[in-house]
C-alpha positions in Angstrom: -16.8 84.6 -80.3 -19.1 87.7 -80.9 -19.0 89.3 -77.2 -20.3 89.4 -76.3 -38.4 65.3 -58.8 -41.2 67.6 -59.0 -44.1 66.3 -61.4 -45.8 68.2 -64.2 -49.0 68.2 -62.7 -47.6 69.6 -59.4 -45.8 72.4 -60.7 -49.2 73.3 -63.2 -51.5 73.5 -60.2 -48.9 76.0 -58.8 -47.9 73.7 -55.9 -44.3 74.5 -54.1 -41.3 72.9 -55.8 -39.5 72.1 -52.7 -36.0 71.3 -53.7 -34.4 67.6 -53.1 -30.9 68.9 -52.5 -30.3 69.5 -48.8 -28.1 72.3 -47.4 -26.8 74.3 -49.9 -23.7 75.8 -48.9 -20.5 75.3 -50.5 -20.0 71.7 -50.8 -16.6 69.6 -52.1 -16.8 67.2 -54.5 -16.9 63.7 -53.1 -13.9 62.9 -55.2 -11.3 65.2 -56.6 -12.2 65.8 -60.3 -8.8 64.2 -62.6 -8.7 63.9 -66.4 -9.2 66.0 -69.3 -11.5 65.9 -72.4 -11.6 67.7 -75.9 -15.1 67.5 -77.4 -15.3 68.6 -80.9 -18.3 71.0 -81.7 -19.8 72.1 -84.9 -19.6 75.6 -84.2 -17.8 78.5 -86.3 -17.3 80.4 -83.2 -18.1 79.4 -79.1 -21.0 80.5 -78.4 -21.5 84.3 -75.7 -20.1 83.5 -72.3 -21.6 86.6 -70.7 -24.6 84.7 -69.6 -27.4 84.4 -72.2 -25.2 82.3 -75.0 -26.0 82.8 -78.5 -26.2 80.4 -81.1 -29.2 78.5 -80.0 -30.5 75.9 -77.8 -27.0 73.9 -78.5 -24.9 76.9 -77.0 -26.5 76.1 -73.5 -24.7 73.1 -73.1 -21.4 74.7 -73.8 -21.3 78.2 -72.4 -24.6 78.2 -71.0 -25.4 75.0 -68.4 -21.9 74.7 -67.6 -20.8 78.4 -66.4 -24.0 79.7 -64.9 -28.1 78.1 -63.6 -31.2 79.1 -64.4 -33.6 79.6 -61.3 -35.3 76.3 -63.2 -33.8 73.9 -64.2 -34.0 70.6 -66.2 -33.5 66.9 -65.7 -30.4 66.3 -67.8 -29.3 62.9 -65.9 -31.8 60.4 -67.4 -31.6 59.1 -70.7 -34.0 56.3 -71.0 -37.0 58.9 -70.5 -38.1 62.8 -71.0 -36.7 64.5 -68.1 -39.0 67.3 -66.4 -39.0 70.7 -64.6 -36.6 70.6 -61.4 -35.2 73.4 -58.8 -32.0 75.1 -59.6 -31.4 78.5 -57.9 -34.7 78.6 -57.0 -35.8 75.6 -54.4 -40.1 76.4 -55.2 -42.2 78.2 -57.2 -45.7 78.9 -57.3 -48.3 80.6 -58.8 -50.3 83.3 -56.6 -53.8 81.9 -55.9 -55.0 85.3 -55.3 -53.6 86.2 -58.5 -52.4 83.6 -61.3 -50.1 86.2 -62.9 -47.9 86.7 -59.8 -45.2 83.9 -59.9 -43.5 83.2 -56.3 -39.9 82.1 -57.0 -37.9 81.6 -53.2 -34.4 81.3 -54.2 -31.7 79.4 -53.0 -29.7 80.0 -49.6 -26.1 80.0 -49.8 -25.2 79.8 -53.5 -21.8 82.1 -54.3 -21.0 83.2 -57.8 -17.5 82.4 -59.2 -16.1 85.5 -58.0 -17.2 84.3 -54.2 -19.9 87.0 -54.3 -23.5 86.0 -53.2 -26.5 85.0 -54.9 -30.0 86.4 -53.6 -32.7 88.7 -54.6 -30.5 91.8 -55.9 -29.0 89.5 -58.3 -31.8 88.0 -60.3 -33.3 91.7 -60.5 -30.0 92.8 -62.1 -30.5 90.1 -64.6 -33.7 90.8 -65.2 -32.6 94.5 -65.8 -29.7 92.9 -68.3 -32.0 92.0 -70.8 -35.6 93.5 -70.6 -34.7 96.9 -69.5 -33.0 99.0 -71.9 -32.4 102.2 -69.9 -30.8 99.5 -66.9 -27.1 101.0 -67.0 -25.7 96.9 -67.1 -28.2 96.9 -70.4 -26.6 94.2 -72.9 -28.5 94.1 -76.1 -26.5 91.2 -77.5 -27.5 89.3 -74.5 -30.8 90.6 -74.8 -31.5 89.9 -78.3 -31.1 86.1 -77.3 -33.1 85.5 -74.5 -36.1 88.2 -74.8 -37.8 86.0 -77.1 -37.4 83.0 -74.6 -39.5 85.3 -72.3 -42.4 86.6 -73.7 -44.9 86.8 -70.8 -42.4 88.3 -68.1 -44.2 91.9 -67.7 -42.7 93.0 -64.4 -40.6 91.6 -61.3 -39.7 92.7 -58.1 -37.9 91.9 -54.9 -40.2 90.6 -52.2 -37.4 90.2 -49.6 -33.6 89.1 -49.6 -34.2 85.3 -51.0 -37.9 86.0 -52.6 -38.8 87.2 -55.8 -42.0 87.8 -57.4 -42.8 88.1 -61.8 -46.0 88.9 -62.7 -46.9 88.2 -66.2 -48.7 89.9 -68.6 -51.8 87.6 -68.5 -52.0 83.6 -66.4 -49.7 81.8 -67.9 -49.4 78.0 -66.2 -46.3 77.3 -68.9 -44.7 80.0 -67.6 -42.1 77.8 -65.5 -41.3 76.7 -68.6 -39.4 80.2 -70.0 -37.2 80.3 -66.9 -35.0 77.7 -67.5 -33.5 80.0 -70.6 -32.9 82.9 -68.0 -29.3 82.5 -66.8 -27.6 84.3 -63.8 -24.7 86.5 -64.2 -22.7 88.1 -61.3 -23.2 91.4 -60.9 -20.3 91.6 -58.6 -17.9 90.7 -61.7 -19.1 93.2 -63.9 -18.6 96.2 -61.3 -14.9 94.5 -61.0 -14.0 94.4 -64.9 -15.0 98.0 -65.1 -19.1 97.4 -66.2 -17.7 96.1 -69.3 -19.7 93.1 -71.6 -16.6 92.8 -73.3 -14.2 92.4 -70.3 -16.8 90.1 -68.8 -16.7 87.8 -71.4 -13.2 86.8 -71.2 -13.2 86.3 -66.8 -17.1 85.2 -66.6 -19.0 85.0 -63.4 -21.7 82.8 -62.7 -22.7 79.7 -60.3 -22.3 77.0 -62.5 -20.4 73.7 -62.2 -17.4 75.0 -64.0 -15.4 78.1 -64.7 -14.1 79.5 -67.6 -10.0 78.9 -67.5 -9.2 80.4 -70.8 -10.9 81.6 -74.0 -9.5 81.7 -77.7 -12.6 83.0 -79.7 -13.3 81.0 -82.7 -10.4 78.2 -81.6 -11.1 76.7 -78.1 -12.7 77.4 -74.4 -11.1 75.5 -71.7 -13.1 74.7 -68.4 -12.3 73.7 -65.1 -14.5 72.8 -62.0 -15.7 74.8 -59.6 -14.9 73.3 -56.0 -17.7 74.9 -54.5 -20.4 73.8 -56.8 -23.9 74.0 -54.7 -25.2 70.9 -56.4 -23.2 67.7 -55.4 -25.2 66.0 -58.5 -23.4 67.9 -61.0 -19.9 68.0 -59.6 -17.8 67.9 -62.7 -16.0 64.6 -62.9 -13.2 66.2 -65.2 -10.3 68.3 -63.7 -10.5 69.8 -67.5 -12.9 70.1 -70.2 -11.8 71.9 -73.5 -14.7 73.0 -76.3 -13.0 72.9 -79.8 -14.7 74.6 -82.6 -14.7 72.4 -85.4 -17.2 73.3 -88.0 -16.4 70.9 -90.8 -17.8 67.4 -90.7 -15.0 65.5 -91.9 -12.9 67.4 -90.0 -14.5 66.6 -86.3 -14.6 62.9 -87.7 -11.1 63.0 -88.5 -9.8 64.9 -85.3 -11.5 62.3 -83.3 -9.8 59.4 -85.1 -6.2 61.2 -85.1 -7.3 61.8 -81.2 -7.3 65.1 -81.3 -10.6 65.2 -80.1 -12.0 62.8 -77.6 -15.7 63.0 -78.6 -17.7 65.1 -81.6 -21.3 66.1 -81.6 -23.0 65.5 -84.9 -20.3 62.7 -87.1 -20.5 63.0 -90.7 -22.7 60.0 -91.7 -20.8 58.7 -93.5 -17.7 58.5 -91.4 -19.5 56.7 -89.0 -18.9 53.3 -90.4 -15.5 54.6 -90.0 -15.7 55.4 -86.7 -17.1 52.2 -85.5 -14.7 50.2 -87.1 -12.1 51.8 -85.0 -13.6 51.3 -81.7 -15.8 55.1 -81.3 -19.0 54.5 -79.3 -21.6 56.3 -81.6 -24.7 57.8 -79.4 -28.2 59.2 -80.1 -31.6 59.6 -78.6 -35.3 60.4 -78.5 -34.7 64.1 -79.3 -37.6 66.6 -79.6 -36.1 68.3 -82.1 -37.2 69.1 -85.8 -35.6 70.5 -88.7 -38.2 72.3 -90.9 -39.2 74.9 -92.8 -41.4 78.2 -91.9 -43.5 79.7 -94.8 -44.6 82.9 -94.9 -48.4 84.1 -94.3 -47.8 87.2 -95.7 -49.8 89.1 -97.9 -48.3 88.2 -101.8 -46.5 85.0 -100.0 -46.9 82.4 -102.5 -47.7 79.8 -99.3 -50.6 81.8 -98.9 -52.1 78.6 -101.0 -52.7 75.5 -99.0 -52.1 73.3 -101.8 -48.7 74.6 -102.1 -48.0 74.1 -98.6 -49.8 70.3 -99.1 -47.6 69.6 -102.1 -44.5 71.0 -100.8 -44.4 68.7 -97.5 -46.0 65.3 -100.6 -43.0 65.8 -102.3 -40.2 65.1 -99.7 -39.2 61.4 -99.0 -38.3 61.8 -95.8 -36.8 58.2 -95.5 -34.7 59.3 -98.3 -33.4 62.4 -96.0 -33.0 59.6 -93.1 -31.1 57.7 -95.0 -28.6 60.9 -96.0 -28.3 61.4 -91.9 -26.7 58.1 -92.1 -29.8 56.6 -89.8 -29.3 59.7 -87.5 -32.9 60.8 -88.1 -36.4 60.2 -88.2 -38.8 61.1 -90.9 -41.3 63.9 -89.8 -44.5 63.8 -89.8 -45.8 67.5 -87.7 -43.9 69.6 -85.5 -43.5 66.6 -82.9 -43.1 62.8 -82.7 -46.5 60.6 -83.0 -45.5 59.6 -79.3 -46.2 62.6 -78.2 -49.7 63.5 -76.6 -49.6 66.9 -78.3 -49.9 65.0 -81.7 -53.7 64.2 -81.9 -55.2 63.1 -84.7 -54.3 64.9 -88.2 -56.4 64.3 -91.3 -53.7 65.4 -93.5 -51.3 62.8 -93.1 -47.4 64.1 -94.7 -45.3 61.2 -96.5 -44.1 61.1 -99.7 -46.5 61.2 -102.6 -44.9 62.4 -105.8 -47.9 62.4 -108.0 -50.2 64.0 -105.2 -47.9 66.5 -105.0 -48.1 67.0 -108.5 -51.3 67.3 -108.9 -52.0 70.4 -106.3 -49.5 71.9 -108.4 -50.9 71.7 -111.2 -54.2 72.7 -109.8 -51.9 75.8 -108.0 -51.0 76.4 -111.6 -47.5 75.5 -111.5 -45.6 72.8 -113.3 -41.8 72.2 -114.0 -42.1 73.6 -117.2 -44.0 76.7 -115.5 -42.4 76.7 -111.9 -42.5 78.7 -108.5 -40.0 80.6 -108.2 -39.4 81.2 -104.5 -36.2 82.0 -102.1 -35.4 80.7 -98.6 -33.0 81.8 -96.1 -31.0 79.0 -94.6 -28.2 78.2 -92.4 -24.7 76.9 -93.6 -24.6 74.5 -90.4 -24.5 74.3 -86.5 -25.3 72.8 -84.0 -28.6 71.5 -84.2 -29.0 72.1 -88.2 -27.9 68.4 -89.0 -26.5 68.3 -92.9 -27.7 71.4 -93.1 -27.0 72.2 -96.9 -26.9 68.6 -98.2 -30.8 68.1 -97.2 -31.6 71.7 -97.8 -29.9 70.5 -101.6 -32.0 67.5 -101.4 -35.2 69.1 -100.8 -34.1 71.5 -103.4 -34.3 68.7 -106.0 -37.4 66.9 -104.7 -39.4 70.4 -105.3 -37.9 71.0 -108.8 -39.4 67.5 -109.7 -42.9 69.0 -108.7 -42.0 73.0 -110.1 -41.0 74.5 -107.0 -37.9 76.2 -108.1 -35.9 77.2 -104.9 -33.2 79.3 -104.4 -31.6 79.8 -101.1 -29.6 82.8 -99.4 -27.1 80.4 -97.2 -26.0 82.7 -94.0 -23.5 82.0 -91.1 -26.3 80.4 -88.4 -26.2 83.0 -85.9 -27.7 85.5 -88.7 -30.5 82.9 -89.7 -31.6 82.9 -86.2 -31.8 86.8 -86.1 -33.8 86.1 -89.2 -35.7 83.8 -87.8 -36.1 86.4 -84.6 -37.6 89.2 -86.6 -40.1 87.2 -88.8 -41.0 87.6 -92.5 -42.4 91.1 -92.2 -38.9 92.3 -91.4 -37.3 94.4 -94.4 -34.4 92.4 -93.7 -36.6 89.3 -94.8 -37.8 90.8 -98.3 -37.7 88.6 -101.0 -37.4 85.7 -98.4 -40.7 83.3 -98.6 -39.4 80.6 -96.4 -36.9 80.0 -93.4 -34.9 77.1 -92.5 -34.1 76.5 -88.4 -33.9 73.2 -86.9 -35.1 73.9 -83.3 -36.2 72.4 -79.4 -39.8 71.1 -79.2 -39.4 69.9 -75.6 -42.1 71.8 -74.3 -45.3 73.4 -75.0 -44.3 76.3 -75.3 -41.1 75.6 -77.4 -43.2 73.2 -79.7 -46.1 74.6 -79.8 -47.4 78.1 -78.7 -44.3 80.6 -79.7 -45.1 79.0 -83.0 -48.9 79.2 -83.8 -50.0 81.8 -81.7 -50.9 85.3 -83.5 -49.7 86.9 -80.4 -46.4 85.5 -80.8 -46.0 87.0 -84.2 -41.9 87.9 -84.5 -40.5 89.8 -82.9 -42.7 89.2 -80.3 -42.5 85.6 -80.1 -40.9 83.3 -83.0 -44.3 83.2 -85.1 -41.8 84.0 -88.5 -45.1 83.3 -90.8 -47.4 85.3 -89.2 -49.6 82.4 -89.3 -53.1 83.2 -87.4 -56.3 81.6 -86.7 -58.6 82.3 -84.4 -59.1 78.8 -83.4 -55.7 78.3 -82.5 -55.6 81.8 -81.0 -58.4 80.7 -78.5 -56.7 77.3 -78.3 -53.8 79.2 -76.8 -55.0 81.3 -74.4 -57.1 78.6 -73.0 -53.6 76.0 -72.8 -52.0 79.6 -70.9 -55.2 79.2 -68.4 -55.3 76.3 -67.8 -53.6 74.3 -64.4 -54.5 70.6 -65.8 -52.1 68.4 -67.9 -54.1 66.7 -68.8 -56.8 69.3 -70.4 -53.6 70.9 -71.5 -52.3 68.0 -73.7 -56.1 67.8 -74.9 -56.0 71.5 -76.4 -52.4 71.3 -77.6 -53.3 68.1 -79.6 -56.2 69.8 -81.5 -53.5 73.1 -81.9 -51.0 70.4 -83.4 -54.5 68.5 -85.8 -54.9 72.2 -87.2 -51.2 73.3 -87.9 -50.8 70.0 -89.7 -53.9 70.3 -91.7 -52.8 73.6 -92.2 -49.3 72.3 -93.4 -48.3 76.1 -91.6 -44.8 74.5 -91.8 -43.0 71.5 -94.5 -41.6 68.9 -91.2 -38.8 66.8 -92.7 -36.8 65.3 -89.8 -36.3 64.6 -86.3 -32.8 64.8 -85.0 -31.5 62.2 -82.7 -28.3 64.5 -81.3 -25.4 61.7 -82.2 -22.4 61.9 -80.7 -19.2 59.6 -81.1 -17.3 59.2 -78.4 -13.4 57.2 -78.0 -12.8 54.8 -75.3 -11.4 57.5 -73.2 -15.4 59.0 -72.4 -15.9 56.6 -69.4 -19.0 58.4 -68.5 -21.5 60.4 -70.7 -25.7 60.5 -70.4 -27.3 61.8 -73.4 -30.3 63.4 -72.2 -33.8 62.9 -74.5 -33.2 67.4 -74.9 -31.0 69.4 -76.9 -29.4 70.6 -73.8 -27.0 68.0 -72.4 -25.0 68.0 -69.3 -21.6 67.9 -69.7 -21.1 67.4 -66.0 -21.7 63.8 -66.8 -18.6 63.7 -68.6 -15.8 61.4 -67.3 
């Protein structure tokens, strides 16, 4: 391991979230928690347990969501719909009236970190310092380097009073909400105790979450056990154990779960599924908003500069044909999110697979097979959320070569494609680099939309890795950020989503639906429509 129900509408017009949970001091669990699990992950490594977990949106539900809270938090419970923005340490928030920028967050009375320390104002401060202030003395760039991207707007916070806190932001931003559920809460208590070191932290973490951390072997295993005096008697673990195995290989998870060795996998080889099945494994999925994609650079020189490049490279793909590699466990692409979605609108340029239109804007581009574009991508070997990574990055390969888009990749460990991805094409780290492969979260506007298309999100800002601007979309943007109504929201973020498509910014291949497979031993499991995923449904 490197070291380290409150409605849309109501929360957008800055109305108090006023939490469901009653009193929230320590509470048992109605039962004892009994049992033990092994759940089989994809990862190399596990991902930071210091607070801010690395390795993506999937190392929340491992390290993140299970050892520590955000101040918001969301719905993980339900499965046959989207779940929505709900309280976690903090029971309201609100946006200022007087002043849209100030964000009220009144936190919650009673909470206690693992180390029997209390939660209140001091505490979020700290973290705050933890990540945005580098001369803060707790300063952790590692954990920084993860989560300051998730928080683009934060430009100040303070202490109002013991249980109050106040972050202003750098203009109105009614999505804000939205970035606080990736800020996790870290004792500061714990770190004084194991001598204000990250790397001492890491191995006896601190936070308020359901469970603790009972022992750590980086790159093997991280064993968790409940915490008895979990505030939330939702998300009482069920399990008296729970042990994260890092099993990278495909095969490998498929066959550990069949050998029993492993009592459920994320992300089954396709083809062992049949496999699976036949010996009695429950195989899972869901409406995920997730996509797995390709960034092209904007650049000055960028090849992709040329929209009918961009057109021909996303004609070219047949995206059933990608499905179909998944084993069923996708859905073609067709823009950064699902046509169900009301952020979808209305796209003249519609993506599917058309070999000989493809062809032709090639040819018009003036490239052919005989006379390809030579262009290089970087791209992750796997992980959790990159599906087949290599096998469909192989496949697209060979679709492009068919139309003369000769593509070579530099393959890197997925924890350095997402610094990649971080520090966008203009980084000399990217030279050479024309394209960049991370599947990723598109469960919000902000994660599907804004951080992507907005010029003020350019990386390392935001995660902008083209540097794709238009002034359209720019105003698009700030007018989404202004705005406290859904539904005008949704209206602006469809005509944002019409232009990036006719744009073809991006090549969309896939949407992942998260499988799992799971033995007769998982009594309980709820697969969330989210790439985060409670794991205090397990049983």
């Amino acid at each position: 391991m490197r070291q380290p129900s409150l409605s849309r509408r109501q929360l957008l017009a800055g109305a108090s979230a006023l939490a469901a949970l009653g009193p929230t001091g320590a509470v048992l669990a109605e039962g004892t928690a009994s049992g033990s699990l092994t759940y089989g992950i994809s990862l190399f490594d596990l991902p930071l347990t210091t607070g801010q977990p690395d390795r993506g949106a999937g190392g929340y539900q491992f390290t993140g969501l299970t050892l520590y809270d955000p101040l918001v938090a969301w719905e993980l419970d339900v499965a046959d719909r989207p779940g929505k923005l709900v309280p976690g340490l903090a029971t309201s928030w609100e946006s200022d009236p007087a002043d849209r920028r100030n964000w009220i967050f009144r936190l919650r009375e009673g909470v206690k970190f693992h180390d029997g320390s209390g939660f209140d104002a001091d505490a979020v401060i700290w973290n705050f310092d933890k990540v945005l202030d580098a001369k803060a003395p707790h300063y952790d760039q590692r954990q920084a380097s993860q989560v300051r991207p998730r928080l683009p707007s934060v430009a100040s916070y303070r202490k109002l009073d013991a249980m109050t806190v106040q972050v202003t932001t750098k203009a109105v931003d009614a999505l804000f909400p939205y970035q606080m559920l990736w800020f996790l809460i870290s004792s500061p208590a714990q770190y004084e105790a194991v001598g204000r070191d990250w790397t001492k932290f890491a191995f006896q973490p601190s936070g308020t979450g359901p469970y603790r951390l009972a022992a750590l072997v980086p790159r093997v295993r991280l064993e968790l056990t409940p915490n008895p005096t979990y505030w939330n008697p939702k998300r009482m673990p069920r399990l008296g154990k729970l042990t994260l195995a890092c099993i990278p290989e495909d095969l490998a998870r498929a066959n550990a779960l069949l050998s029993g060795n492993a009592d459920l996998i994320e992300l089954p080889a396709p083809d062992a599924v049949p496999r699976l099945k036949g010996a009695g494994m429950r195989v899972t999925g869901n409406d995920t908003p997730h996509v797995w994609n390709y960034h092209l650079s904007m650049l000055e020189g960028s090849p992709w500069r040329d929209l009918r490049l961009r057109k021909a490279a996303n004609l070219a793909i047949d995206r059933e044909g990608v499905a179909a590699l998944m084993g069923g466990l996708a859905t073609p692409a067709v823009g950064q999110v699902q046509p169900s979605s009301p952020w979808f609108g209305k796209p003249s340029f519609k993506i599917g697979y058309d070999i000989d239109a493809a062809r032709k804007l090639m040819k018009e581009a003036g490239y052919s097979p005989q006379n390809p574009l030579r262009t290089k991508f970087i791209i992750p070997t796997g992980g959790s959320g990159q599906m087949l990574s290599l096998p469909i990055n192989e496949f697209v390969q060979q679709s492009w070569a068919e139309i003369g888009i000769a593509l070579e990749f530099q393959a890197v460990e997925l924890e350095v494609a997402y610094t990649g991805w971080r520090q966008g094409a203009a980084d000399p780290s990217m030279k050479g680099i024309t394209g960049s492969n991370i599947a990723y979260v598109t469960s919000d506007p902000l994660y599907a939309i804004l951080r992507f298309y907005d010029s003020k999100q350019v990386a390392p800002t935001g995660v902008n890795w083209s540097h794709y601007r238009n002034p359209e979309v720019d105003k698009l943007c700030d007018a989404v950020r202004a705005s406290f109504d859904p539904a005008e929201q949704d209206r602006m973020l469809a005509r944002i989503h019409e232009i990036v498509v006719d744009d073809a910014v991006q090549v969309w291949v896939v949407h992942d639906t998260n499988p799992h497979a799971l033995s007769a031993k998982v009594r309980g499991y709820t697969q969330a429509q989210h790439w985060f995923q409670d794991l205090t449904t397990l049983g």
